[in-house]
C-alpha positions, 0 to 999 in steps of 0.5 A: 603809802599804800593804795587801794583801787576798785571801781575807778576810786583810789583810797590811801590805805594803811599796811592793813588795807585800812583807809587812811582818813576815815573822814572820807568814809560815805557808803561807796566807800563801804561797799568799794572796802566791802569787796575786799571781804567778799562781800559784794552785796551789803544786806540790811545787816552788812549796814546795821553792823557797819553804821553801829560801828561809824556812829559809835566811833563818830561819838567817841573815837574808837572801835565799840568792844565786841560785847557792845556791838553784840549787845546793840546790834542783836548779832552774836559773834558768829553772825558777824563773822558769817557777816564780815569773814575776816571778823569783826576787827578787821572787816566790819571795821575796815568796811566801816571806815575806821583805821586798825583798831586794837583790840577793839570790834 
């Protein structure tokens, strides 16, 4: 199993850099999941995207569709790109503490 080491913290992650027990999450470990986006700074819109994504997980289990974020958080998809460079799936995501999701936001 992989590991991923900022700021003196230690995460077990997947092959993808996702964190592997989401249970963990908690905002340092988004900001420390941050830094692999280059993202150093989470503004108020980093937050709003990344806990849409951790509250609709935590009801339901899995990513939100990209339309649905969309359409909850007010950012088109070119907003949470310029949020979150790798995108939606995989930054917002990963900063979210969620695993790879399929498909998925």
């Amino acid at each position: 199993m992989a590991v991923f080491s900022v700021n003196g913290r230690n995460y077990e992650v997947d092959e993808d850099g996702f964190l592997m027990d989401p249970e963990l999450w908690n905002d340092d470990v988004a900001r420390d999941f941050a830094t692999t986006e280059n993202v150093f700074d989470m503004t108020d819109d980093h937050w709003k995207l990344v806990r849409f994504i951790r509250k609709y997980y935590e009801a339901y289990g899995i990513a939100p569709m990209v339309r649905k974020a969309t359409r909850e958080t007010g950012f088109d998809t070119d907003r949470m790109y310029q949020l979150f460079p790798s995108g939606p799936a995989k930054g917002a995501c990963k900063v979210a503490g969620l695993s790879k999701p399929a498909g998925c936001v």
